[in-house]
mmJSON file of the N, C-alpha and C atoms, coordinates in Angstrom:
{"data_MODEL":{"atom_site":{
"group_PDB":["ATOM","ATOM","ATOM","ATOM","ATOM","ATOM","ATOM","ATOM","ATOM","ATOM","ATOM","ATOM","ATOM","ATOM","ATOM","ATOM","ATOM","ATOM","ATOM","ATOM","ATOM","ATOM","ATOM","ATOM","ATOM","ATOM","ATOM","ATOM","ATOM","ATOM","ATOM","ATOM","ATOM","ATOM","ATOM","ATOM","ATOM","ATOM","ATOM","ATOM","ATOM","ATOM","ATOM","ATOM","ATOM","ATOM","ATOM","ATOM","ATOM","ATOM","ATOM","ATOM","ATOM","ATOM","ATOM","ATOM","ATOM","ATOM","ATOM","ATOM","ATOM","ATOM","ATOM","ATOM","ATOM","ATOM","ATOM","ATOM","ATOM","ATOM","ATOM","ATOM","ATOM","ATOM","ATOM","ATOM","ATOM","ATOM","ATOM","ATOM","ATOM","ATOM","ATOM","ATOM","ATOM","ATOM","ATOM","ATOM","ATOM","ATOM","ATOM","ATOM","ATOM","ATOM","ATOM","ATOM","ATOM","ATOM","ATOM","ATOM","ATOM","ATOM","ATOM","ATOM","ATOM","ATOM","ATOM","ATOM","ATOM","ATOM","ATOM","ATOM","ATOM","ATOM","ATOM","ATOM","ATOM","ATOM","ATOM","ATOM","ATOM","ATOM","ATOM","ATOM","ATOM","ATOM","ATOM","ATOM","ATOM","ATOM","ATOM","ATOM","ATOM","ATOM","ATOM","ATOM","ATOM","ATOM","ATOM","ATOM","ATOM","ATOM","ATOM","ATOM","ATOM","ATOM","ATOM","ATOM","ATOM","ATOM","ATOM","ATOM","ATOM","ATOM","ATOM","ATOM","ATOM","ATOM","ATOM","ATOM","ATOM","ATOM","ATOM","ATOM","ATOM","ATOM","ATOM","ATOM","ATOM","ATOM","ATOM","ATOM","ATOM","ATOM","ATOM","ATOM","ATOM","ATOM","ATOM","ATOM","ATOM","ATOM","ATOM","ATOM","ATOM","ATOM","ATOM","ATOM","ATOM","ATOM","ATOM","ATOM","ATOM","ATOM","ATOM","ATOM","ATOM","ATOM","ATOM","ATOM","ATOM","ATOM","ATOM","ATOM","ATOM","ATOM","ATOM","ATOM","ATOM","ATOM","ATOM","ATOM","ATOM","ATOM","ATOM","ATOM"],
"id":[1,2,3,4,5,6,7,8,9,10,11,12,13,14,15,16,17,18,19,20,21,22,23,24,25,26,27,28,29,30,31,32,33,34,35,36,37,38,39,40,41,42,43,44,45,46,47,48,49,50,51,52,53,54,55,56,57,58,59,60,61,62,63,64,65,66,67,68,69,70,71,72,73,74,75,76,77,78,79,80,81,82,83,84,85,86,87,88,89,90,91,92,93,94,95,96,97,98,99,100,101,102,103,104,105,106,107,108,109,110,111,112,113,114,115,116,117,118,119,120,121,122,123,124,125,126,127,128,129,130,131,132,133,134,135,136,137,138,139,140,141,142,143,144,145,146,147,148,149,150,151,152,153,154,155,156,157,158,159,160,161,162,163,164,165,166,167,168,169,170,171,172,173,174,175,176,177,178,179,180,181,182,183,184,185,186,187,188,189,190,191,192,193,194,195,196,197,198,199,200,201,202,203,204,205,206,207,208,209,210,211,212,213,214,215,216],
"type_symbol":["N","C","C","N","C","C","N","C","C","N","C","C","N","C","C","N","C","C","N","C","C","N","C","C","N","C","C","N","C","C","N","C","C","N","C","C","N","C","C","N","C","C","N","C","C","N","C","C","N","C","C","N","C","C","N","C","C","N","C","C","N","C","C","N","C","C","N","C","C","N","C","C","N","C","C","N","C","C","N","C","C","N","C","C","N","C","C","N","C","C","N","C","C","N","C","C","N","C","C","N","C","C","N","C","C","N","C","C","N","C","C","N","C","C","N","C","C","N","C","C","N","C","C","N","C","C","N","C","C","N","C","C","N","C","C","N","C","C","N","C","C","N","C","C","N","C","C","N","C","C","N","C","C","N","C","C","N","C","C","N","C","C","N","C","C","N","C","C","N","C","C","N","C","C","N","C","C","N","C","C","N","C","C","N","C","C","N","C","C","N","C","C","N","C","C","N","C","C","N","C","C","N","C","C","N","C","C","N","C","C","N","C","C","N","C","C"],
"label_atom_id":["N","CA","C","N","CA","C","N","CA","C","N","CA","C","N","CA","C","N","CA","C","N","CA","C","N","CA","C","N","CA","C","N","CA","C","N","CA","C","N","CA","C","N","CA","C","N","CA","C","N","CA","C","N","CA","C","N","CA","C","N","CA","C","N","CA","C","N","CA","C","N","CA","C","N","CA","C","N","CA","C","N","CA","C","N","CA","C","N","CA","C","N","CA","C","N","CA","C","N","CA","C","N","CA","C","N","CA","C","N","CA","C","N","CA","C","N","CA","C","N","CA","C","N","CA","C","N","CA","C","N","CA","C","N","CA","C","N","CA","C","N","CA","C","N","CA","C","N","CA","C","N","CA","C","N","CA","C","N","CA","C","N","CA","C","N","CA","C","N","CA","C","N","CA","C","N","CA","C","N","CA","C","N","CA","C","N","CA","C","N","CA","C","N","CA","C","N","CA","C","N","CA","C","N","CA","C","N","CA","C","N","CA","C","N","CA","C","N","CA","C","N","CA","C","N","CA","C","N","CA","C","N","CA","C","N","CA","C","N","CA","C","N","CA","C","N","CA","C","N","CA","C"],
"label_alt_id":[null,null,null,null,null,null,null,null,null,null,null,null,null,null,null,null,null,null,null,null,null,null,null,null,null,null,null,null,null,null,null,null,null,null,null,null,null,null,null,null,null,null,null,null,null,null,null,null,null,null,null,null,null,null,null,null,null,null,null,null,null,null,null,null,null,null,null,null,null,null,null,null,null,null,null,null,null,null,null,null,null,null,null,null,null,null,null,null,null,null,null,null,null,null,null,null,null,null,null,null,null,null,null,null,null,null,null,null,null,null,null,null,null,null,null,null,null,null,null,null,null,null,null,null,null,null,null,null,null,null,null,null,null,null,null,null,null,null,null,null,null,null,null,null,null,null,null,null,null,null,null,null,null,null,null,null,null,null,null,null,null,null,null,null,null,null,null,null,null,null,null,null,null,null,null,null,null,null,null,null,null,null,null,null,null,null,null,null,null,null,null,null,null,null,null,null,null,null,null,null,null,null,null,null,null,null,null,null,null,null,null,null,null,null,null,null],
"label_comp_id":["UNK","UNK","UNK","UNK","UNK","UNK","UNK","UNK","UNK","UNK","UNK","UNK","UNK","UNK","UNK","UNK","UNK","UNK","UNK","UNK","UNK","UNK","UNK","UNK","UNK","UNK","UNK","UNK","UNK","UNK","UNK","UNK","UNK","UNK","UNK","UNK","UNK","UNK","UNK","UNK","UNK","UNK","UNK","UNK","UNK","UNK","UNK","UNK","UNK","UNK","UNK","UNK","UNK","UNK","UNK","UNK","UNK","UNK","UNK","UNK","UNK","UNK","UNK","UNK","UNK","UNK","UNK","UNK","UNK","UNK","UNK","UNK","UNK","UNK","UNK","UNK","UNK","UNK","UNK","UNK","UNK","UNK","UNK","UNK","UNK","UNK","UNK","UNK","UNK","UNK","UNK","UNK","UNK","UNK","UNK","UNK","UNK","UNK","UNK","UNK","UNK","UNK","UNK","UNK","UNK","UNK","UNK","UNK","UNK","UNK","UNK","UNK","UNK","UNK","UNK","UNK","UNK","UNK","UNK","UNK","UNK","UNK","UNK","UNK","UNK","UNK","UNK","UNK","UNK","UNK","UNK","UNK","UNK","UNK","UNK","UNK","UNK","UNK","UNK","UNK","UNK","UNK","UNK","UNK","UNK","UNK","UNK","UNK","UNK","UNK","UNK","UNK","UNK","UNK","UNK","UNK","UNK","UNK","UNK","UNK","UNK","UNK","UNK","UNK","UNK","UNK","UNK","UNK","UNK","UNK","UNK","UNK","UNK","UNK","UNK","UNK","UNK","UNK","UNK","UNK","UNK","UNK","UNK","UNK","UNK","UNK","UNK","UNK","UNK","UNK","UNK","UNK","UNK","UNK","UNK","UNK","UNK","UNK","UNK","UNK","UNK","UNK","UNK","UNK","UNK","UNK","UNK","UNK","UNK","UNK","UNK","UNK","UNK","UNK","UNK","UNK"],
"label_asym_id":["A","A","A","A","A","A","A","A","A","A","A","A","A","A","A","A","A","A","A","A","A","A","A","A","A","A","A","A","A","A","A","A","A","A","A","A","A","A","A","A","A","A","A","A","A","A","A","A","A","A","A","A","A","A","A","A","A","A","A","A","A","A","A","A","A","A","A","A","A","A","A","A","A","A","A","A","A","A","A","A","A","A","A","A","A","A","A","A","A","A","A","A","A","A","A","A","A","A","A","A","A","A","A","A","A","A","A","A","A","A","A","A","A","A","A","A","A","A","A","A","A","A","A","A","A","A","A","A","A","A","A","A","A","A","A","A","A","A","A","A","A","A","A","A","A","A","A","A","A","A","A","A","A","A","A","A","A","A","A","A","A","A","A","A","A","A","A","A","A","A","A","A","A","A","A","A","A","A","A","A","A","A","A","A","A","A","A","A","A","A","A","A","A","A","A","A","A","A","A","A","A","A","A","A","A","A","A","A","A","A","A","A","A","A","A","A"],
"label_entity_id":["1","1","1","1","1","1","1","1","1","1","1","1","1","1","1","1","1","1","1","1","1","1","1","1","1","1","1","1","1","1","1","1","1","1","1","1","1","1","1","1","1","1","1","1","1","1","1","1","1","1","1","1","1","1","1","1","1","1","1","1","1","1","1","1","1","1","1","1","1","1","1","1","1","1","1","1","1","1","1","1","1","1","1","1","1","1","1","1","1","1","1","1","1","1","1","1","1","1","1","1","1","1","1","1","1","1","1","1","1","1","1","1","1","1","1","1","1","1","1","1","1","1","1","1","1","1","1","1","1","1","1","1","1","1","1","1","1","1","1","1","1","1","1","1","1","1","1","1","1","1","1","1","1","1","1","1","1","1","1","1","1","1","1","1","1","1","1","1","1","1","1","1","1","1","1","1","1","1","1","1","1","1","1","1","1","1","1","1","1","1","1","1","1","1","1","1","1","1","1","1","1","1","1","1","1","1","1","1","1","1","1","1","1","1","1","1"],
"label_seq_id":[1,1,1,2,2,2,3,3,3,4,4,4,5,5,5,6,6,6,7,7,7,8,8,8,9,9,9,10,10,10,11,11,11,12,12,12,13,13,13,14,14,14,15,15,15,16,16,16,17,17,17,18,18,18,19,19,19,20,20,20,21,21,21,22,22,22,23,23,23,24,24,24,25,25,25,26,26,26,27,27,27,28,28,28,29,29,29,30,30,30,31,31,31,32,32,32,33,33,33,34,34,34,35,35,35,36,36,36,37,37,37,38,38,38,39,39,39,40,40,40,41,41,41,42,42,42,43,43,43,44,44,44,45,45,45,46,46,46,47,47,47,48,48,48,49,49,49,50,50,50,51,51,51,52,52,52,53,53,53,54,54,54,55,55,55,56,56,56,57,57,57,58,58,58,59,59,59,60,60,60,61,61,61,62,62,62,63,63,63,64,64,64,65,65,65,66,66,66,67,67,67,68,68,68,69,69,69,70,70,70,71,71,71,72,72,72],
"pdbx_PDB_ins_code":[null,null,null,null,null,null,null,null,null,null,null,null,null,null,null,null,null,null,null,null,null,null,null,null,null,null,null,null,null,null,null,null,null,null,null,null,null,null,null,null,null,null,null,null,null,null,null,null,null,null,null,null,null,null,null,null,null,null,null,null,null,null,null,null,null,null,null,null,null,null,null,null,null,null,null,null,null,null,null,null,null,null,null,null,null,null,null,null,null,null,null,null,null,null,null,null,null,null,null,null,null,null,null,null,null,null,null,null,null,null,null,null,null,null,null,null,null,null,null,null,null,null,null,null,null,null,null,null,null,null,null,null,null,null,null,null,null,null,null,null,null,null,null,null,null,null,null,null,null,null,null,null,null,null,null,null,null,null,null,null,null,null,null,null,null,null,null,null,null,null,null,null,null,null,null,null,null,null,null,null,null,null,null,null,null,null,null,null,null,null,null,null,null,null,null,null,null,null,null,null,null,null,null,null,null,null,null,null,null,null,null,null,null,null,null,null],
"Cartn_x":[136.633,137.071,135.855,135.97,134.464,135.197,134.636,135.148,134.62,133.429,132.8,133.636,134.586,135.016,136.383,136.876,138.02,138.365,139.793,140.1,140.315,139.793,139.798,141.168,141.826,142.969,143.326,142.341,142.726,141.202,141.364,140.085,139.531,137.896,137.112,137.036,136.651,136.035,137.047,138.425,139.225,138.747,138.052,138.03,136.395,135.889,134.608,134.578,135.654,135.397,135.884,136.416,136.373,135.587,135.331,134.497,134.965,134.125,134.532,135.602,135.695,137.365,138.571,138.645,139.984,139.608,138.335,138.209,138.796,138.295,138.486,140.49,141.07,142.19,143.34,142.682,143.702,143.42,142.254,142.01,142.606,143.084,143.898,145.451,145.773,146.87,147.838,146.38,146.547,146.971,146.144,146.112,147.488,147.901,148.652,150.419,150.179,151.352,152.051,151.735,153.054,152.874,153.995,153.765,154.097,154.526,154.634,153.629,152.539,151.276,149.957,150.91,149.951,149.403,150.013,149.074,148.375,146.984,146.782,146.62,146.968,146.863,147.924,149.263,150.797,150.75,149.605,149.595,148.428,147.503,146.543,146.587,147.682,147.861,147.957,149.482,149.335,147.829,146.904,145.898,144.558,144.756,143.373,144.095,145.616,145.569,145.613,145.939,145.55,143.975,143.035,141.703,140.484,141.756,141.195,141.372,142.597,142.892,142.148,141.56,141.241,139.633,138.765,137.635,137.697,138.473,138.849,139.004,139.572,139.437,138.218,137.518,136.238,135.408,135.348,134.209,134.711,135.415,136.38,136.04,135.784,135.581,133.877,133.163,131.849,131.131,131.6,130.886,129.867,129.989,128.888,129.63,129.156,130.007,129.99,131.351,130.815,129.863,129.818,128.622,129.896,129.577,131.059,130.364,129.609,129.303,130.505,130.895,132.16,132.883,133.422,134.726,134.336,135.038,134.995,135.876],
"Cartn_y":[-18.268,-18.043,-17.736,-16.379,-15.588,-16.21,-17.081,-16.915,-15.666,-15.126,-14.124,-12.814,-12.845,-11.776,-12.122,-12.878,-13.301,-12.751,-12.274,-11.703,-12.79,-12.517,-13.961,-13.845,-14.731,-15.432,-16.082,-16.586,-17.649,-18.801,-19.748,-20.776,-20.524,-20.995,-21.138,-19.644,-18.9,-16.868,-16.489,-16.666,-15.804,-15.805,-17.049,-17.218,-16.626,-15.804,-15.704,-15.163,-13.911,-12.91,-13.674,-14.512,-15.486,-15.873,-16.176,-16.865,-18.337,-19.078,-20.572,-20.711,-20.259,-20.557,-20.093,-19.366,-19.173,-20.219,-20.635,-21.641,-23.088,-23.586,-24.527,-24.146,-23.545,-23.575,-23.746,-22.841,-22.967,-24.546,-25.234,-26.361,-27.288,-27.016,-27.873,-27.82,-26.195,-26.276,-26.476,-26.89,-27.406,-28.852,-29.475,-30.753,-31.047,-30.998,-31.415,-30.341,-29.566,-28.065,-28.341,-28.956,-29.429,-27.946,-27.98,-26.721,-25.926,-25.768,-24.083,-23.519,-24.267,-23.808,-24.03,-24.173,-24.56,-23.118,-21.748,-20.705,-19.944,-19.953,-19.164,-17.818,-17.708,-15.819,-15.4,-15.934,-15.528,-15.504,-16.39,-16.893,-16.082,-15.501,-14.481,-13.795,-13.229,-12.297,-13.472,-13.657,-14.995,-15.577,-16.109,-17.098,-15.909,-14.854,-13.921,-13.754,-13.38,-13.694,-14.839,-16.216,-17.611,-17.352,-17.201,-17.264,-16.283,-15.321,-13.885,-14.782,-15.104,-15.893,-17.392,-17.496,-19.03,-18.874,-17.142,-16.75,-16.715,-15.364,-14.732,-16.104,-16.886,-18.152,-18.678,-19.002,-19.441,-18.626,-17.466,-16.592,-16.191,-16.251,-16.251,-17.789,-18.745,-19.902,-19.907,-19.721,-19.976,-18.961,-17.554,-16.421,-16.023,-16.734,-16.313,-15.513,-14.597,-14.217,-15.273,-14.919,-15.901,-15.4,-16.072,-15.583,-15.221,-13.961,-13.339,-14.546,-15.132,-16.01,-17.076,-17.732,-18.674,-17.482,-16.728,-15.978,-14.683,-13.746,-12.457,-11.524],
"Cartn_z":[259.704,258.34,257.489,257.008,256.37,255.062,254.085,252.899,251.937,251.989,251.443,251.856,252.561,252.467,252.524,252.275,251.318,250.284,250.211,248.406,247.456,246.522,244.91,245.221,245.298,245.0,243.678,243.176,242.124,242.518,241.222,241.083,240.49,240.376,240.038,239.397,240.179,240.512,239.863,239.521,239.451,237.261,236.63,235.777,234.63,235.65,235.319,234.065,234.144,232.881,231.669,231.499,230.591,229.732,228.484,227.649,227.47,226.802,226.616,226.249,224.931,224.521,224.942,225.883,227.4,227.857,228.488,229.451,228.747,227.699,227.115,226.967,226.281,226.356,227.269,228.386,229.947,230.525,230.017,231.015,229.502,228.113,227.913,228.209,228.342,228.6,230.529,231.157,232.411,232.325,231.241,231.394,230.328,229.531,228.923,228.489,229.59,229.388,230.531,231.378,232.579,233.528,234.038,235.129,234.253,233.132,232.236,232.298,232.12,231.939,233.31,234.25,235.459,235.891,235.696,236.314,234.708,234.721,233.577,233.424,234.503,234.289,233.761,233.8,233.442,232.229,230.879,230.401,229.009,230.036,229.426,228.213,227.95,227.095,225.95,225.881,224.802,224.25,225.274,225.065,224.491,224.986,223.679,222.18,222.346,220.879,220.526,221.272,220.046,219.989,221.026,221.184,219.771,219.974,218.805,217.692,217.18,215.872,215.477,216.642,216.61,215.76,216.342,215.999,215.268,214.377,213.128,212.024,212.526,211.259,211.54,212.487,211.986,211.782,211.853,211.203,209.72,209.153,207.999,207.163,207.606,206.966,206.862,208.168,208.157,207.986,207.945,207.537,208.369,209.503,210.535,211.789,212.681,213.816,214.84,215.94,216.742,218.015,218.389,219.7,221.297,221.607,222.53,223.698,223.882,224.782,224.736,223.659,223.294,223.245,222.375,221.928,222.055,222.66,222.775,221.977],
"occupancy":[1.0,1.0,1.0,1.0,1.0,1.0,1.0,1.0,1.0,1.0,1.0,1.0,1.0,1.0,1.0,1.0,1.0,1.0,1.0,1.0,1.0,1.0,1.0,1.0,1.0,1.0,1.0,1.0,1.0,1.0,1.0,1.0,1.0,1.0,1.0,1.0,1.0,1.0,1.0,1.0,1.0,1.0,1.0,1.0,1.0,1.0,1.0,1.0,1.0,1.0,1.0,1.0,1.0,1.0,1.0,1.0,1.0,1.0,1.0,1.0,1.0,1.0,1.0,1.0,1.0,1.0,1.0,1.0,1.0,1.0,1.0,1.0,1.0,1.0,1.0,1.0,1.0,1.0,1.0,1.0,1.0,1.0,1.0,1.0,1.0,1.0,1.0,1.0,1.0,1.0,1.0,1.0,1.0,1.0,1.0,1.0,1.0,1.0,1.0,1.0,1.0,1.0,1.0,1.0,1.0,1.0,1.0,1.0,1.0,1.0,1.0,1.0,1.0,1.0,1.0,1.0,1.0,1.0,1.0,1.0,1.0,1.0,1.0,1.0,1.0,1.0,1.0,1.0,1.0,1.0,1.0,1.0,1.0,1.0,1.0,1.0,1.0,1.0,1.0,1.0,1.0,1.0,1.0,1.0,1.0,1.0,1.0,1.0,1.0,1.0,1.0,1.0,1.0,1.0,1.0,1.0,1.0,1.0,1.0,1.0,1.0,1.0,1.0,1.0,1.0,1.0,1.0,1.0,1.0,1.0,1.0,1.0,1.0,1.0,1.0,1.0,1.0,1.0,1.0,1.0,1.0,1.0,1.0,1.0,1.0,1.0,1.0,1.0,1.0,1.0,1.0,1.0,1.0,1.0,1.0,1.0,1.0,1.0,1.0,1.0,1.0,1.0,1.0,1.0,1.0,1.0,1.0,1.0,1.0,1.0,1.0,1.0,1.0,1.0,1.0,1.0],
"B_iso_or_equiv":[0.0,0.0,0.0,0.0,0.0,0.0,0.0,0.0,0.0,0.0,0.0,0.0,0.0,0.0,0.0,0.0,0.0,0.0,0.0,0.0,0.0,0.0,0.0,0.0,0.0,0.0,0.0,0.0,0.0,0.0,0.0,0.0,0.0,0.0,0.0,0.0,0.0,0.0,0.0,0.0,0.0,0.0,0.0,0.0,0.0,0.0,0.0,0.0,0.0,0.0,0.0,0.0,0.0,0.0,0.0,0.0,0.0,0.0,0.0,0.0,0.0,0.0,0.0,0.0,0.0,0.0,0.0,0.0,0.0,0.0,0.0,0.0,0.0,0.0,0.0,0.0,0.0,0.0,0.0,0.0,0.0,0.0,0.0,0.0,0.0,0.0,0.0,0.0,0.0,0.0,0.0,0.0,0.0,0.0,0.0,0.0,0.0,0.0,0.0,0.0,0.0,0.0,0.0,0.0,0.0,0.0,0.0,0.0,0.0,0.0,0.0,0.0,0.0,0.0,0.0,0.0,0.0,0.0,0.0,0.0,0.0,0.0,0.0,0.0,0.0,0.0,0.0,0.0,0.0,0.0,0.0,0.0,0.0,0.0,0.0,0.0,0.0,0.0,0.0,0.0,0.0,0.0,0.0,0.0,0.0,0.0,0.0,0.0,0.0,0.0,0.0,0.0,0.0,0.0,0.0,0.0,0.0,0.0,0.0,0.0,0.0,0.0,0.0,0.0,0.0,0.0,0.0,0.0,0.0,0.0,0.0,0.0,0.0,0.0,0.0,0.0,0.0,0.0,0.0,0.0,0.0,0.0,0.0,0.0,0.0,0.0,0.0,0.0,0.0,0.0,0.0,0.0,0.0,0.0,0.0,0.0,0.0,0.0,0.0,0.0,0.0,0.0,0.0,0.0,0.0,0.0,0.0,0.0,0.0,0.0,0.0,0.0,0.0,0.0,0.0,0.0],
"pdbx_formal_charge":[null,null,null,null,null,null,null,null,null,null,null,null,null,null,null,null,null,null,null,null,null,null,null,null,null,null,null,null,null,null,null,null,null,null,null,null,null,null,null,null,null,null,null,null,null,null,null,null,null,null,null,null,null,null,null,null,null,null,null,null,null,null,null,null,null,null,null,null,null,null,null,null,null,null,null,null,null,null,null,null,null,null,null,null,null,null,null,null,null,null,null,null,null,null,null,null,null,null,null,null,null,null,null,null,null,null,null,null,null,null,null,null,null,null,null,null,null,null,null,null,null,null,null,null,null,null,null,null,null,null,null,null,null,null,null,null,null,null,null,null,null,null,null,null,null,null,null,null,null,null,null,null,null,null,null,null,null,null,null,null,null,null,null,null,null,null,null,null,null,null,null,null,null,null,null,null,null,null,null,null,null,null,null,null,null,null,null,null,null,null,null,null,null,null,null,null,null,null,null,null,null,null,null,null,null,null,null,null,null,null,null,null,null,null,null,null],
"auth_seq_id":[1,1,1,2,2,2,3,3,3,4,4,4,5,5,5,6,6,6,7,7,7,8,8,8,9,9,9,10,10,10,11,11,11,12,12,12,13,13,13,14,14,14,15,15,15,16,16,16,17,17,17,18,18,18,19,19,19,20,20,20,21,21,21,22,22,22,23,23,23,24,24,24,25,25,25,26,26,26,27,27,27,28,28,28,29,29,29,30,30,30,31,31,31,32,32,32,33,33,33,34,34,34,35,35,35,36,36,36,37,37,37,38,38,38,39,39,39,40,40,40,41,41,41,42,42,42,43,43,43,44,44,44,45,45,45,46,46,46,47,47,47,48,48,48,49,49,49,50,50,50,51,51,51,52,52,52,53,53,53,54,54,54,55,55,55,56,56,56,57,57,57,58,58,58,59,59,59,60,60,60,61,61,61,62,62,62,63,63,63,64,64,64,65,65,65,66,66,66,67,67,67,68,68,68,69,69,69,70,70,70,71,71,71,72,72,72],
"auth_comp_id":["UNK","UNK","UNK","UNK","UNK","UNK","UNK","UNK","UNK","UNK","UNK","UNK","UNK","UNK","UNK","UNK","UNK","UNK","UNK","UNK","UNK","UNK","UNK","UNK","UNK","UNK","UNK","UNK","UNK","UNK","UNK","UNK","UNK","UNK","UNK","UNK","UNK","UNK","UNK","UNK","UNK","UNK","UNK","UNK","UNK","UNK","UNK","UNK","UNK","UNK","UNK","UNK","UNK","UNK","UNK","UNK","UNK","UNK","UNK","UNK","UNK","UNK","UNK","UNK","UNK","UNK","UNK","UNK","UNK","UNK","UNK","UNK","UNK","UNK","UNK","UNK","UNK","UNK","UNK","UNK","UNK","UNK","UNK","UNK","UNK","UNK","UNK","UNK","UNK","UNK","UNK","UNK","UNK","UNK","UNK","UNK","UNK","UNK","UNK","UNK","UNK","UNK","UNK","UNK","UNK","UNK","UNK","UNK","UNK","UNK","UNK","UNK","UNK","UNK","UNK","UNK","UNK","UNK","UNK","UNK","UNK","UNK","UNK","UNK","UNK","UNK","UNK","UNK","UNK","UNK","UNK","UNK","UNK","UNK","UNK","UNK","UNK","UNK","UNK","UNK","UNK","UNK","UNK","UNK","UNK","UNK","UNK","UNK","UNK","UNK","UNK","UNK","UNK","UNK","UNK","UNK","UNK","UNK","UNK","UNK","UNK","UNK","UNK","UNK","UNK","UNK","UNK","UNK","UNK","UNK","UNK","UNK","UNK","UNK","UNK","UNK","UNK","UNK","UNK","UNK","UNK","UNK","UNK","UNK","UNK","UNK","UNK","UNK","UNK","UNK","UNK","UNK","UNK","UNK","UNK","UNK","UNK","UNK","UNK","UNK","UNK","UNK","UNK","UNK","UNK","UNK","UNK","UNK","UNK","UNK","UNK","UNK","UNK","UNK","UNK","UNK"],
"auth_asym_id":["A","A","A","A","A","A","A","A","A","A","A","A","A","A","A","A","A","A","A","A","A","A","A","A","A","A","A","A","A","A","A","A","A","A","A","A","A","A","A","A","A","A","A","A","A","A","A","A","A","A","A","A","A","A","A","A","A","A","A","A","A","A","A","A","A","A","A","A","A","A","A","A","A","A","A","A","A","A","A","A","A","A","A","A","A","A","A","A","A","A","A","A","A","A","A","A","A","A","A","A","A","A","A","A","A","A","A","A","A","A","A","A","A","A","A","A","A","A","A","A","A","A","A","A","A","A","A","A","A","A","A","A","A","A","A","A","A","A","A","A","A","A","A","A","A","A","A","A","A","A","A","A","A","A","A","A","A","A","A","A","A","A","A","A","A","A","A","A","A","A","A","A","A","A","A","A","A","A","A","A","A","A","A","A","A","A","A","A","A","A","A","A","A","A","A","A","A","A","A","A","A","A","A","A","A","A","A","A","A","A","A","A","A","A","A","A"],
"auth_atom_id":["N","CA","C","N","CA","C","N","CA","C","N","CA","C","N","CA","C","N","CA","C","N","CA","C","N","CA","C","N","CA","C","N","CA","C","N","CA","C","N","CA","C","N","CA","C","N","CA","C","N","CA","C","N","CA","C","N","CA","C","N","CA","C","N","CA","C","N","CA","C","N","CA","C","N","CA","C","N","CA","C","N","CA","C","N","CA","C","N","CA","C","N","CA","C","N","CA","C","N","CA","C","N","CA","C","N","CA","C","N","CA","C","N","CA","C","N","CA","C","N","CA","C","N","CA","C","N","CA","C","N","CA","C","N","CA","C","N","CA","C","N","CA","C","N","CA","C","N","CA","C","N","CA","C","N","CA","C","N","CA","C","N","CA","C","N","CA","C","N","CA","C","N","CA","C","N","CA","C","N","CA","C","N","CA","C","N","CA","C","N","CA","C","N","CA","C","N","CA","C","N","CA","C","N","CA","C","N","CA","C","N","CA","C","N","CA","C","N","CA","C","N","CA","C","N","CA","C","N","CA","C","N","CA","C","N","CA","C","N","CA","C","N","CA","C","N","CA","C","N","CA","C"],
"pdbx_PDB_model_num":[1,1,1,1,1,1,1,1,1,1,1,1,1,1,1,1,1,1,1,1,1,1,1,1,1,1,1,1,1,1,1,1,1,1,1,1,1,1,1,1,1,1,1,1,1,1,1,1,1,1,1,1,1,1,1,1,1,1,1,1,1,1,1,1,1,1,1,1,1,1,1,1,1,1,1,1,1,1,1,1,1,1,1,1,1,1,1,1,1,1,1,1,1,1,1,1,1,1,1,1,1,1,1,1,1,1,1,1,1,1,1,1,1,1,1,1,1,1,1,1,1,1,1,1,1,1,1,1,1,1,1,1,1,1,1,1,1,1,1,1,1,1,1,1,1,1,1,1,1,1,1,1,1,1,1,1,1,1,1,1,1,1,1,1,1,1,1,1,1,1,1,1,1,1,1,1,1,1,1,1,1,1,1,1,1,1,1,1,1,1,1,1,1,1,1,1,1,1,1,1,1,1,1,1,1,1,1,1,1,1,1,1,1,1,1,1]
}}}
């Protein structure tokens, strides 16, 4: 079993292109969303626009951008 030549399935890898705040969101809505929310890819679309809106108000309050490192 080559894992390196394995197709991403899901995990860890499947989450790279992600910034913090997907990451931070899918791992709250893992932990506290029950199985609605157990796959986050189904889930993607929804979670850039809370993620977009979540920026847009804090760069709107603090007048600073955010860094695409957290929010993209």
């Amino acid at each position: 079993m080559n894992s390196a030549s394995a197709p991403n399935t899901g995990g860890a890898g499947a989450t790279d292109d992600r910034d913090y705040m997907d990451k931070g969101l899918d791992a709250v809505e893992k932990k506290f969303g029950g199985q609605r929310f157990a796959d986050p890819n189904k889930n993607r679309a929804m979670n850039e626009k809370i993620t977009d809106f979540i920026r847009k108000m804090i760069e709107k309050v603090t007048g600073k951008k955010v860094p695409a490192k957290f929010s993209s």
